[in-house]
C-alpha positions in Angstrom: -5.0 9.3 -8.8 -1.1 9.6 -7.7 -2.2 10.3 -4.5 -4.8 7.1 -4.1 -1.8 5.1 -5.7 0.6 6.4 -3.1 -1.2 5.2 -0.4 -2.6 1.4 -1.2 1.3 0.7 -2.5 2.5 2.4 0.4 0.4 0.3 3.1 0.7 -3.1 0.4 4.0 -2.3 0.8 4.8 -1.8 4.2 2.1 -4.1 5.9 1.3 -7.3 3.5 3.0 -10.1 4.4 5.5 -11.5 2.0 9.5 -11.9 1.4 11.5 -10.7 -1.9 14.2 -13.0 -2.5 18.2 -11.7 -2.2 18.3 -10.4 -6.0 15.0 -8.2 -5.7 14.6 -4.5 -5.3 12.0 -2.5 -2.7 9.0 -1.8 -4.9 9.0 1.5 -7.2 5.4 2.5 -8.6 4.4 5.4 -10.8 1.2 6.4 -12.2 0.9 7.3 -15.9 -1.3 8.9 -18.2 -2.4 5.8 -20.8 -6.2 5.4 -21.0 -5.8 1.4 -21.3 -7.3 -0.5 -18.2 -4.0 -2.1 -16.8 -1.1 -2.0 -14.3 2.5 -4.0 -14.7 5.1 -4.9 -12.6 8.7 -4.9 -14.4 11.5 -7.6 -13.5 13.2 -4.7 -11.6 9.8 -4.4 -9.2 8.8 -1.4 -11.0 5.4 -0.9 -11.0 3.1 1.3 -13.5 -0.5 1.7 -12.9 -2.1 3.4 -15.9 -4.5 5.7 -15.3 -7.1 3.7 -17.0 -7.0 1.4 -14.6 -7.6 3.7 -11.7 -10.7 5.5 -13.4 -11.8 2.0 -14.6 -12.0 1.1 -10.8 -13.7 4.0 -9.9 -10.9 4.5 -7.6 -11.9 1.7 -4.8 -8.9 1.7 -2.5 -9.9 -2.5 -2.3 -10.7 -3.5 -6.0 -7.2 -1.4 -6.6 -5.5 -3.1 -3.6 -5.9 -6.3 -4.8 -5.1 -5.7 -8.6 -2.0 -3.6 -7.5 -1.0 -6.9 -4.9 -1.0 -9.2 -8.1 1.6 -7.2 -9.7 3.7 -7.1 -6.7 2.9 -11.2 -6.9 4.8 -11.0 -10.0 7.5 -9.0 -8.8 7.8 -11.3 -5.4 8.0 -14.6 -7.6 9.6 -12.9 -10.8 7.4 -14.0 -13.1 8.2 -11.2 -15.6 11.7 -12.0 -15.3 11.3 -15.6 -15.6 9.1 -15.3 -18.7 10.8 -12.7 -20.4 14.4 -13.0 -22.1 17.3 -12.5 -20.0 19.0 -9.9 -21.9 16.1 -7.5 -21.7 16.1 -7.4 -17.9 19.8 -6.6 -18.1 19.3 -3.7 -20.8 16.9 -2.1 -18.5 18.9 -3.0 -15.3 18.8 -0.6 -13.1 16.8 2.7 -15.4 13.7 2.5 -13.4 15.6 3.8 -10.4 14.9 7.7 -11.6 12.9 9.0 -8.8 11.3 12.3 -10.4 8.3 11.4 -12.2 8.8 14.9 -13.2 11.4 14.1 -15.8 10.2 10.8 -17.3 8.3 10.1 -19.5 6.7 7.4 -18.5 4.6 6.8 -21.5 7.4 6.8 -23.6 9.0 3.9 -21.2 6.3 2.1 -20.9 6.3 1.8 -25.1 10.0 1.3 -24.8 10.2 -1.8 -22.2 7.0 -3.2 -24.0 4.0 -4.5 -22.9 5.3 -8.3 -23.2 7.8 -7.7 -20.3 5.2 -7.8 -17.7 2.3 -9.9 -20.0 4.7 -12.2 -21.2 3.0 -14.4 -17.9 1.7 -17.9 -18.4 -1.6 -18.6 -16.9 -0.3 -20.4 -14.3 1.2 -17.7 -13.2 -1.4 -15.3 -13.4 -3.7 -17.5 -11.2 -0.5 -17.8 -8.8 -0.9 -13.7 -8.7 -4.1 -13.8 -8.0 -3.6 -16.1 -5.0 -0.6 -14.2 -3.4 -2.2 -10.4 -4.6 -5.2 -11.8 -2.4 -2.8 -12.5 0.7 -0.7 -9.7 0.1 -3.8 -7.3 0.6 -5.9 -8.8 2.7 -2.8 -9.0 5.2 -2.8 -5.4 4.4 -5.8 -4.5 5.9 -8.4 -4.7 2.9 -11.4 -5.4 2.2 -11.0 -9.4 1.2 -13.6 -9.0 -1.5 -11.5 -6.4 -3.5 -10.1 -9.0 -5.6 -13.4 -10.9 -6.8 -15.3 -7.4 -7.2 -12.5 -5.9 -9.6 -12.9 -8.9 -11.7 -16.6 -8.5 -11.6 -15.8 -4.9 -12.7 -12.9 -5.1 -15.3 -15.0 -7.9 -17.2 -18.0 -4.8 -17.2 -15.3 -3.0 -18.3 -13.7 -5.2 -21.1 -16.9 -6.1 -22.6 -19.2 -3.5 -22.6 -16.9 0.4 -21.9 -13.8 -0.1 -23.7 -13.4 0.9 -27.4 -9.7 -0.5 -27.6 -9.5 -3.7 -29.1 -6.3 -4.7 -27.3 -8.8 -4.7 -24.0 -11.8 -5.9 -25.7 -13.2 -9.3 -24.0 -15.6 -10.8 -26.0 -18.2 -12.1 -23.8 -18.3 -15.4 -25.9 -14.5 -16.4 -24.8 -15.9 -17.5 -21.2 -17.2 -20.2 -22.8 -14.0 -21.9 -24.1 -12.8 -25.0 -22.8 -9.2 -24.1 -22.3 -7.7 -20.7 -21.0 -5.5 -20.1 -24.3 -7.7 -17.3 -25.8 -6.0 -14.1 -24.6 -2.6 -13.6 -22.2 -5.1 -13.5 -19.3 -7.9 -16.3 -17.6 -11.0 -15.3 -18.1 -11.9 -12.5 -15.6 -15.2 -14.4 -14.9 -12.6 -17.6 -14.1 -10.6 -15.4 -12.1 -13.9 -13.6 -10.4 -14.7 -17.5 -9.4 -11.3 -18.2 -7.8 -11.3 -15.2 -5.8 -14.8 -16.0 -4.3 -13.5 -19.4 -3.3 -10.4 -17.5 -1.6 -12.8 -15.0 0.1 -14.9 -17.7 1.2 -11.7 -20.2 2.7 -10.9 -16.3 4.5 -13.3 -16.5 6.3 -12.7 -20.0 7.6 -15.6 -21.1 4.9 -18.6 -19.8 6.5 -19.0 -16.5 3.6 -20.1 -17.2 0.2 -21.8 -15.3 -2.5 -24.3 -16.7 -5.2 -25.4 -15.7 -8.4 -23.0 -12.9 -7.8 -25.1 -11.1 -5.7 -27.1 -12.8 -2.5 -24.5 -13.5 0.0 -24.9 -16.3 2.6 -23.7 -17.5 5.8 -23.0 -21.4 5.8 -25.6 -21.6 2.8 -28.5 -19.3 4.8 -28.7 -16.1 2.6 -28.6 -12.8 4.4 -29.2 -10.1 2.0 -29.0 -9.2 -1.8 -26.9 -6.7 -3.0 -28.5 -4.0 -5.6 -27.6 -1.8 -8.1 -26.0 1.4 -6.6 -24.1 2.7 -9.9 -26.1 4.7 -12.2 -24.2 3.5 -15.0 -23.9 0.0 -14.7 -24.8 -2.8 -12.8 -22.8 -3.4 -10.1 -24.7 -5.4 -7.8 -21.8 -8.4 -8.1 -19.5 -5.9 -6.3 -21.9 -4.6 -3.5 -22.0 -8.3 -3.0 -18.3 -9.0 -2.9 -17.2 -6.4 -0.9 -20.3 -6.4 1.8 -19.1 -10.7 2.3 -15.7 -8.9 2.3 -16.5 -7.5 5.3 -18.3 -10.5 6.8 -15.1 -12.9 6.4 -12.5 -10.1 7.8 -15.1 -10.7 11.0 -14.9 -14.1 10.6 -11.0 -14.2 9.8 -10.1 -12.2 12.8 -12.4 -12.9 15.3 -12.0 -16.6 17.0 -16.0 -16.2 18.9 -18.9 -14.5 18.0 -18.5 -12.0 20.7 -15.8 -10.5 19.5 -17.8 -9.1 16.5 -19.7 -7.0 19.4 -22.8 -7.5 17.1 -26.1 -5.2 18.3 -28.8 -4.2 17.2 -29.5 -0.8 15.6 -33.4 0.6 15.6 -33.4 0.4 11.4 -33.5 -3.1 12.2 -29.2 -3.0 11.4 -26.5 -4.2 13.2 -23.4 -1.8 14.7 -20.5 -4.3 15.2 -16.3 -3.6 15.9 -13.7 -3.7 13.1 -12.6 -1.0 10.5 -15.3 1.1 9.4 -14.2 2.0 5.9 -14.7 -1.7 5.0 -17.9 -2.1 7.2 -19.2 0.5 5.4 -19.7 -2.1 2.5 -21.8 -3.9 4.7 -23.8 -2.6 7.0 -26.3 -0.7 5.0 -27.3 -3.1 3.0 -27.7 -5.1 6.6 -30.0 -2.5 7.6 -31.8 -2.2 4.3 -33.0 -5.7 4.2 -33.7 -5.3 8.3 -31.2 -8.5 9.1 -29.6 -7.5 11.8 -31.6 -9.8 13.7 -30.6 -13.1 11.6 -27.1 -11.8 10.9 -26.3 -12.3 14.8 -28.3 -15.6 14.7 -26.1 -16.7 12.0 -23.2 -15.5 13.3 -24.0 -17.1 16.6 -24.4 -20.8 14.6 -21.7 -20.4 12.4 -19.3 -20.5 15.9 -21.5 -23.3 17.3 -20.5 -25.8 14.6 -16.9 -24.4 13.8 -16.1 -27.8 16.4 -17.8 -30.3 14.7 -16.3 -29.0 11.0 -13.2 -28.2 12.1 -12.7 -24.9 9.8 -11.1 -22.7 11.9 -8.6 -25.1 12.9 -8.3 -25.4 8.5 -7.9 -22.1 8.1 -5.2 -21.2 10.7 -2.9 -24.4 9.7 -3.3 -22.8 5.9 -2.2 -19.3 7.4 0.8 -21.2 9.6 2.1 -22.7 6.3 2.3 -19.4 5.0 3.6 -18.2 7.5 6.9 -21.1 6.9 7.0 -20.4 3.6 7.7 -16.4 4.2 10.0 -17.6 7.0 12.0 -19.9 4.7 11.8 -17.1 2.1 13.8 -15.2 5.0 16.6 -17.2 5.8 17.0 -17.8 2.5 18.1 -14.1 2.3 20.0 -14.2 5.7 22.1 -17.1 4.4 23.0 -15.0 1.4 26.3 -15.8 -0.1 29.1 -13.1 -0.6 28.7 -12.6 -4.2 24.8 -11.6 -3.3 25.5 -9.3 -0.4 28.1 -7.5 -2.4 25.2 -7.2 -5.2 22.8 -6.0 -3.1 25.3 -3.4 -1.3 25.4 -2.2 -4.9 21.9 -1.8 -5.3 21.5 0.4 -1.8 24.2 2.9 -3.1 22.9 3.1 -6.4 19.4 4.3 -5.2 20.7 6.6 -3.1 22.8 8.0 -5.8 19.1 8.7 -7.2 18.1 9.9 -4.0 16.3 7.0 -2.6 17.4 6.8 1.0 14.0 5.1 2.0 14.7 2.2 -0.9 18.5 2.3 0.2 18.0 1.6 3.5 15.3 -1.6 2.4 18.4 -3.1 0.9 20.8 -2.8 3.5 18.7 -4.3 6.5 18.6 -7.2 4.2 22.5 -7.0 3.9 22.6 -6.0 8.2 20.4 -9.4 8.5 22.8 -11.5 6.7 24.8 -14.7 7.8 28.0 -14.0 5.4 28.4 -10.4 5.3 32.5 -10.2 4.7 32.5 -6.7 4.4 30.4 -5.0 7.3 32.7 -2.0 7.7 32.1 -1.2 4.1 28.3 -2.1 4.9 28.1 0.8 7.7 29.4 3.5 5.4 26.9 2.2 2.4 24.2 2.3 4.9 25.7 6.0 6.6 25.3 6.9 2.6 21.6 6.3 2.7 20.7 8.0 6.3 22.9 11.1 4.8 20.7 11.0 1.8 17.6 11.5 3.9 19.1 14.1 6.2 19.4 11.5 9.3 23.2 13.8 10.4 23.3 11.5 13.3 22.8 8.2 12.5 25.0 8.9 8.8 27.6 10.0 11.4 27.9 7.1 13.2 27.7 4.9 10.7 30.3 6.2 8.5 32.7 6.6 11.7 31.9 3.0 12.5 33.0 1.4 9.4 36.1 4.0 9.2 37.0 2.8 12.7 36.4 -0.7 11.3 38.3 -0.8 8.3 40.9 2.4 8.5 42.9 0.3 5.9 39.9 0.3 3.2 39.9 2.9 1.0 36.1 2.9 0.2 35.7 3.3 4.0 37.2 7.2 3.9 35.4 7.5 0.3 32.1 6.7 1.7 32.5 8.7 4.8 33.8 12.0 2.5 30.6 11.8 0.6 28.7 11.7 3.5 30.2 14.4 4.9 30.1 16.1 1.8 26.2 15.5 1.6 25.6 17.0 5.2 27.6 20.1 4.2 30.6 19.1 5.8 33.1 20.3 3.8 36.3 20.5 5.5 35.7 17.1 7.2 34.5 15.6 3.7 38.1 17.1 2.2 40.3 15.6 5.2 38.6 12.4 4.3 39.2 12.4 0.4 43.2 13.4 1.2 43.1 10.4 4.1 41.9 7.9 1.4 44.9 8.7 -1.1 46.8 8.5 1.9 45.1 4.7 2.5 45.4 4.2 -1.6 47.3 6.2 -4.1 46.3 4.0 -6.7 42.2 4.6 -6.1 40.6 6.9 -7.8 37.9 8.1 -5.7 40.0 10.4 -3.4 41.0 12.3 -6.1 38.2 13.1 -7.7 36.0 13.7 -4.0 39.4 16.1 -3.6 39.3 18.2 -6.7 35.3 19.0 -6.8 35.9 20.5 -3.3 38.8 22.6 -3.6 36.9 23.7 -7.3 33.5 24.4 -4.9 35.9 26.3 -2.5 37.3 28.4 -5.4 41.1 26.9 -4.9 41.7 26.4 -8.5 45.3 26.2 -8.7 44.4 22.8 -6.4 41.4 21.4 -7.8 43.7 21.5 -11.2 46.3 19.7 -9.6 44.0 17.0 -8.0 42.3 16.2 -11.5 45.4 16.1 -13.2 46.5 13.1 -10.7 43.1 12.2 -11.2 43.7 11.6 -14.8 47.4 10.3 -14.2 45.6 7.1 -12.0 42.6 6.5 -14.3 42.7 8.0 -17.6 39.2 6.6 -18.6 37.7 9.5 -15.4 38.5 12.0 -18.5 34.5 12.5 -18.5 34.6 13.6 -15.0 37.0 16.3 -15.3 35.2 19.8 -15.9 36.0 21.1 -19.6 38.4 24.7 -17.7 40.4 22.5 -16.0 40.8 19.6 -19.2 41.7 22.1 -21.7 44.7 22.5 -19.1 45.7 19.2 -18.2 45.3 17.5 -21.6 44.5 19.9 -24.8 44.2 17.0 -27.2 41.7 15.1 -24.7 39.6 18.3 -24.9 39.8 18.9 -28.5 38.5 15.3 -29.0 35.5 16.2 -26.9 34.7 19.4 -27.8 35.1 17.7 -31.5 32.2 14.5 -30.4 30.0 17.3 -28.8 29.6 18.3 -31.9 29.0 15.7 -34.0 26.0 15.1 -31.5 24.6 18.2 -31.7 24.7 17.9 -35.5 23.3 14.2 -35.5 20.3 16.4 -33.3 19.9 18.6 -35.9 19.4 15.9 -38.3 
């Protein structure tokens, strides 16, 4: 499951086309263990597939792609931030940073955040997922007729598997006049829509109907069938084999290009990517229309001049396109006060060990207009490379914004702690002693200075280092080891030792 997960967000991630505005974070996923058949995207772009949903899906890399692409939607247009109070966002802030699945518990969080954080969505919105999951995945690489056969399955799913009546969908409710009988539109609604968006994909030439004959400019080709022993799932064969016809259709500008021929089981081989083909082409060969699929193919082209839908569908994709390009300047004309939050964001994830994430954040900050820091933006970024072992490019960051900025204490700080990370710690030292050189009144020298000389076994200095640790900011008491506090300020450790245990007693309890 984790590792099917892994590798839809990681391609939805890296290859769909969209644009997350200044205040967003790079996308975080997890898988965790709830039965329920459902996925949410957080207002911090955290995303939890449960693994209900996965086994729901029967683990189709498409169906998933496109269910998985409308939570990024709401993530990308902030829907659960938008819908949700303010405060609740803010309280979470930045907890779903934590890396190692290992040590949450992601049940419990889920439980904690609540399910209304993602769900609290209007229908509007949800449709608007629907739409920008479909672009999102299909720009991806999918199948375009993941999204129409995971409704077709989840309302199988809803109606006739599940035994939880939070899922339950009473078959009944597609009949209501207006969507305000559940937090969602009717999957058979939503199975409707993303037909239509399948068929405008492929420039309007690939429809299904009654769920299960699919047709070429209203000439049916084949029928799908039931292949699942379980249920029927004919209206998914059906979706994902005119999946594959409208990916032809939607990439290919003749019927050439297709390289259509016949097979001698009265089939059809043809170019593209053979995982989604795969969809297709048997059934082709099991109905023996190879024959009329090139013919249709073929006329389809022929009257793409009179209709005009290939010129439709490309001005629909340019608009797109503008809108992700305004989305983009938007971020490179940042204002200060955004750059210096998203500078803040990078360092915090790799203070959690999230180079990758780290580095996500500061091309957006390299890419800016109004960057008035970029010396302290070289050593964030060096930060990040040293996290994930890059020596060389850490180096030359961090001695860029050093040589940049030699009168900015953050600049030394930054470069001591990467120095430190690479193991560097005589250079990491000279740079913690330069910085209360640059700043006596900065904290961050001081402290960088005394954890070295205590890893080097020096004692007698690491003592004397916290102590003017302490002398500058008194409220860095918590980061001074309990040896060298007992020293430097009995009373201070007395209190603490006094509060540990008070906690351990409130445990008890």
């Amino acid at each position: 499951d984790i590792a099917l997960v892994d590798h839809v967000m990681q391609r939805l991630v890296r290859d769909g086309d969209y644009v997350l505005r200044v205040n967003s974070l790079p996308f975080v996923w997890a898988v965790n263990d709830s039965p329920i058949f459902n996925a949410a995207c957080y207002p911090t772009d955290y995303v939890s597939i449960n693994r209900g949903l996965i086994r729901g899906l029967n683990g189709s890399e498409d169906e998933l792609a496109a269910v998985l692409g409308h939570e990024m939607t709401h993530g990308i247009r902030q829907h659960s931030a938008h819908n949700y109070a303010k405060a609740a966002a803010q309280y979470y802030g930045l907890s779903f940073l934590n890396m190692d699945a290992g040590r949450m518990d992601w049940n419990k969080l889920n439980a904690l955040a609540g399910y209304s954080i993602a769900k609290n969505i209007t229908l509007p919105t949800e449709y608007e997922a629907d739409e920008g999951g479909f672009h999102i995945m299909t720009s991806a690489g999918f199948n375009p007729g993941g999204g129409a056969a995971a409704m077709a399955r989840m309302g199988y799913y809803l109606t006739y598997v599940t035994q939880d009546l939070r899922e339950y969908q009473n078959p009944k409710d597609k009949d209501l006049p207006q969507d305000d009988f559940s937090d969602h539109p009717a999957t058979e609604r939503r199975e409707a829509k993303l037909a239509e968006m399948l068929t405008a994909y492929s420039a309007g030439h690939v429809t299904v109907t009654d769920r299960r004959t699919v047709c070429i400019d209203g000439t049916p080709l084949l029928t799908a069938t039931q292949t699942d022993e379980d249920y029927d799932n004919s209206p998914e064969n059906a979706y994902l084999a005119a999946g594959a016809l409208a990916r032809a259709f939607h990439d290919y500008d003749m019927a050439a290009d297709w390289g259509l021929a016949l097979t001698r089981g009265g089939g059809v081989s043809m170019r593209g990517d053979a995982r989604i083909n795969a969809a297709l082409l048997p059934l082709v060969e099991k109905a023996k229309a190879g024959a009329q699929l090139i013919a249709l193919v073929g006329d389809a082209y022929a009257g793409e001049a009179a209709s005009g839908a290939r010129e439709k569908l490309r001005s629909a994709e340019q608009a797109r396109a503008a809108e992700r390009e305004a989305g983009r300047a938007a971020v490179e004309a940042a204002d200060v006060k955004a750059i210096d939050k998203i500078r803040e964001n990078s360092d915090a994830y790799s203070d959690y060990g999230d180079g990758t994430r780290a580095l996500m954040l500061m091309a957006r900050v390299f890419g800016a207009a109004h960057d008035d820091k970029p010396a302290l933006s070289y050593v964030i970024r060096a930060r990040a490379y040293a996290v994930l072992g890059d020596a060389d490019r850490a180096h030359a960051d961090a001695d860029r914004g050093v040589a940049d900025a030699p009168t900015d204490v953050l600049t030394w700080v930054n470069r001591a702690d990467v120095r430190r990370m690479l193991g560097e710690r005589a250079g990491a030292l000279a740079d913690a002693l330069k910085a209360i050189e640059v700043d006596a009144k900065s904290p961050y020298g001081y402290l960088i200075a005394a954890e070295i000389y205590d890893e080097m076994g020096n004692g007698d200095a690491a003592e004397d280092y916290y102590k003017k640790l302490y002398a500058v900011e008194p409220k860095a008491v918590a980061r001074i080891p309990d040896s060298y506090l007992e020293k430097i300020d009995a009373r201070a450790y007395k209190e603490r030792k006094k509060e540990e245990k008070k906690a351990r007693e409130a445990e008890e309890e």
